[in-house]
C-alpha positions in Angstrom: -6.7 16.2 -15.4 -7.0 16.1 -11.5 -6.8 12.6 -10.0 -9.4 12.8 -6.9 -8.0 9.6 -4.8 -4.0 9.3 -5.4 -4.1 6.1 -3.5 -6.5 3.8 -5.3 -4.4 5.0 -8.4 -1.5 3.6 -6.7 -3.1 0.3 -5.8 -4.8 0.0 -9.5 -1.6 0.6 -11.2 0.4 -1.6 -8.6 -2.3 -4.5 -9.6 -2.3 -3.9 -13.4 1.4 -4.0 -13.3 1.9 -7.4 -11.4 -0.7 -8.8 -13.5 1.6 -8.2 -16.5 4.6 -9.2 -15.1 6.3 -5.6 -15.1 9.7 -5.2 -13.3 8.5 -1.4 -12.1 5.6 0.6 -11.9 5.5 4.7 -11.9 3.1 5.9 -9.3 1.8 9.4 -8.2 3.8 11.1 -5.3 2.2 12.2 -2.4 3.1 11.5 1.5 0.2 8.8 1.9 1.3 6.8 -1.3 5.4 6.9 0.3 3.9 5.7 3.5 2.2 2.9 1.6 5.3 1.6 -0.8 7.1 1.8 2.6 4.7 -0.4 4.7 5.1 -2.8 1.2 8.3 -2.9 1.0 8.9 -3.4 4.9 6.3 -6.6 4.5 7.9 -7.5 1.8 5.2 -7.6 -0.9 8.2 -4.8 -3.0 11.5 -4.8 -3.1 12.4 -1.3 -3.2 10.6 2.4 -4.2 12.4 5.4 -5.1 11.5 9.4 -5.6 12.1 10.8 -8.7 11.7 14.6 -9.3 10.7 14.8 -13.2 9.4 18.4 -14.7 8.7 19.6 -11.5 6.4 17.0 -10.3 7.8 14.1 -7.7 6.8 10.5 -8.8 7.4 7.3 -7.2 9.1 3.8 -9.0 7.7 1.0 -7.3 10.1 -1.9 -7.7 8.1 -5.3 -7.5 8.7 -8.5 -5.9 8.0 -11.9 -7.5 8.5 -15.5 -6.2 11.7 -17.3 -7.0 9.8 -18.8 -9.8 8.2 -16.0 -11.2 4.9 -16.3 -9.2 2.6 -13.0 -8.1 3.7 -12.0 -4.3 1.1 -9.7 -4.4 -2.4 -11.4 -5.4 -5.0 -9.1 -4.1 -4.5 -5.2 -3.2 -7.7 -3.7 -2.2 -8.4 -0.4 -1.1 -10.7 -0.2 1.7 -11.5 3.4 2.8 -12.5 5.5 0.3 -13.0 9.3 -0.3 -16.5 8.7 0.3 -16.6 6.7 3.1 -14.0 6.5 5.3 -13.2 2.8 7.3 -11.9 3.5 10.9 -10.4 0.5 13.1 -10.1 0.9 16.7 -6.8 -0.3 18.5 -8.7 -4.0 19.3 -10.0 -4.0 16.5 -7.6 -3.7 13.9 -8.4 -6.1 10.7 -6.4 -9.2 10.1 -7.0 -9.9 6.2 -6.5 -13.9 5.9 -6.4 -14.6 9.2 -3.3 -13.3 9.3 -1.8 -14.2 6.5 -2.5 -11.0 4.6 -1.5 -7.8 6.0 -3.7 -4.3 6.4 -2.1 -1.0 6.1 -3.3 1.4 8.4 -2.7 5.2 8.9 -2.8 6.6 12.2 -2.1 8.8 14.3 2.2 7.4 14.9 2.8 7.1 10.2 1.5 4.7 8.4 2.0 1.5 9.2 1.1 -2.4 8.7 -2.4 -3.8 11.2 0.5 -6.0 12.3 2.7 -3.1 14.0 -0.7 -0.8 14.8 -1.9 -4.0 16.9 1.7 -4.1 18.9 1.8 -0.4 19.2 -2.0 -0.7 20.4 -3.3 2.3 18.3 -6.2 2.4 15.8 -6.9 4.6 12.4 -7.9 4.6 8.9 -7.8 1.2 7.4 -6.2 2.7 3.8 -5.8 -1.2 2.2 -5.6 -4.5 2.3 -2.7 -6.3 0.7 -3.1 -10.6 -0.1 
């Protein structure tokens, strides 16, 4: 079976897996879903993600996060631009999920990266999610 968008796979297992308390979640491994766990783990919504080569196919172990009293860090993951229809942010206007409280993860033209860094580095891009 072919999965289409590798990304909203990684989001909807992400969510299913906070949502039942799991200590890790095994996503699909491509170079948009490492930039993704990295921008994560940088904000830290994750503590850690790791490559694993099994059967000739890379994955990706997404270590979460929780609070120090066993609370969700990660409430809301949405992905934003889709296969379909693609959402573009310009450098001024880069979203601020939560007024700020809530981080976007962009991918542009310097990696992927959080709205927080693409607004300092004053670039724009795809809007890939949004994490509250």
């Amino acid at each position: 079976m072919s999965q289409q968008d590798l990304t909203s796979d990684m989001l909807t297992r992400i969510r299913n897996a906070v949502r039942n308390r799991a200590e890790d979640v095994i996503c699909l491994d491509n170079r948009l879903n490492r930039g993704v766990a990295d921008v994560l783990k940088r904000e830290g919504y994750i503590n850690d993600f790791d490559v694993e080569a099994t059967s000739g196919k890379s994955s990706l172990r997404v270590k979460l996060k929780y609070g120090p009293r066993g609370e969700q860090l990660i409430r809301r993951i949405d992905r934003v631009s889709k296969p379909g229809c693609r959402v573009y942010a310009a450098a001024g206007e880069v979203p601020r999920p939560l007024h700020g409280l809530g981080t976007a993860i962009m991918s542009t033209s310097k990696g992927v990266m959080s709205g927080r860094e693409a607004r300092a580095a004053h670039i724009g891009g795809e809007v890939v999610a949004t994490v509250h």
